[in-house]
N, C-alpha and C positions, 0 to 999 in steps of 0.2 A: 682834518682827521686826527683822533686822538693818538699820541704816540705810545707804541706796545712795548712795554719792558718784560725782556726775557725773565724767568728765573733769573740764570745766570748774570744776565745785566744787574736785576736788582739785588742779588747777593754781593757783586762784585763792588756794585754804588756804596750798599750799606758799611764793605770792611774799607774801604774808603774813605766814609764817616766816621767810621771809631777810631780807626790810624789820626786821622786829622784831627778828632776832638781828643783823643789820647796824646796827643804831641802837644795841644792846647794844655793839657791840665797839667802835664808835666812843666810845660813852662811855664807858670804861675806857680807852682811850687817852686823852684829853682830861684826863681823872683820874690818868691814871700823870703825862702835861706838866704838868699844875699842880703834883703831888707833888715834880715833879723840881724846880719852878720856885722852890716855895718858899726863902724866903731871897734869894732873887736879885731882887732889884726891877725890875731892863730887865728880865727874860724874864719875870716876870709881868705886865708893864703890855704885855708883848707877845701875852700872848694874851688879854688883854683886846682888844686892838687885834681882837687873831682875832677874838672872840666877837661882838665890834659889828659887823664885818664878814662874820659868815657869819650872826650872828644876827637882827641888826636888817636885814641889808646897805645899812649906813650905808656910802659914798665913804670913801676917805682923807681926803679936806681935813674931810669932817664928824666923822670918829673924832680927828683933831687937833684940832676944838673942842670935844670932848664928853671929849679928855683934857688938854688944855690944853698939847697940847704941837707940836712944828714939824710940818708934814706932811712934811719928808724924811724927819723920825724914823720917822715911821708908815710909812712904806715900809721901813723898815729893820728894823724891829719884826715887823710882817707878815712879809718875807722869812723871818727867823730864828722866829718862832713857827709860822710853817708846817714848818721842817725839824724842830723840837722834836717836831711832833705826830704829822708824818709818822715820826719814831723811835719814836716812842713807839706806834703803829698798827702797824709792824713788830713791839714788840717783843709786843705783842700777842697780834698773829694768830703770834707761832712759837712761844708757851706754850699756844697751842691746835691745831699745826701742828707739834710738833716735830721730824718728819723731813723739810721742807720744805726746797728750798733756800733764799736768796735768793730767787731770778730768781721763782720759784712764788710767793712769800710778798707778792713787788710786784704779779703778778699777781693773787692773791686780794684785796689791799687795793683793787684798780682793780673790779674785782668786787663787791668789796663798795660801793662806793664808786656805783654802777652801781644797786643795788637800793638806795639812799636813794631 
C-alpha cells in the first residue's frame, strides 16, 4: 500500500528541505571566503572573528581576547568578513541561479537566510 502524506507531513518534510539545502549553501559560501582568504592573514583572522561571533556568539571585546587583538580591529574584521561572505553567498546562489538577476539573487540569499 502506498504511503499517505499528510498536508502537514508534506509541509513539515519540505521546511526540512530548505533548512538542509539553506545550511548546504551557506556552507559552500563560507568555503568559497576561506578559499579566497587564503594567504591573506587580515581576512582570515576576519572570519575567524566571524565564526566566534556567529558561532560561539561571543561580544567583540570577547573575540579581541580570545584573538588577542584590539576590539576596533574586530569591528573592522567583522565589517569586511561579513562583505567577504556576503560575496561569496552571492556568488553562490548564481552557479545555482544562473539567469537570476542581482536584485533576485539578494533576495533568495534573505530567504535562504530566513529558513536557517
Amino acid at each position: 500500500e502506498a504511503l499517505q502524506l499528510t498536508s502537514d507531513t508534506e509541509q513539515s518534510l519540505s521546511r526540512a528541505f530548505d533548512r538542509a539545502w539553506a545550511r548546504a549553501v551557506v556552507r559552500d559560501a563560507a568555503e568559497l571566503a576561506r578559499e579566497r582568504a587564503m594567504g591573506d592573514g587580515r581576512r582570515t583572522l576576519g572570519l575567524r572573528a566571524l565564526d566566534l561571533r556567529t558561532s560561539e556568539t561571543l561580544p567583540p571585546r570577547d573575540i579581541a581576547t580570545r584573538l588577542d587583538i584590539d576590539v576596533n580591529l574586530v569591528y573592522e574584521l567583522l565589517r569586511r568578513a561579513k562583505q567577504d561572505v556576503r560575496a561569496a553567498f552571492l556568488e553562490v546562489m548564481a552557479a545555482h541561479n544562473p539567469t537570476a538577476t542581482e536584485a533576485e539573487l539578494r533576495q533568495r540569499c534573505i530567504d535562504i537566510a530566513r529558513d536557517l
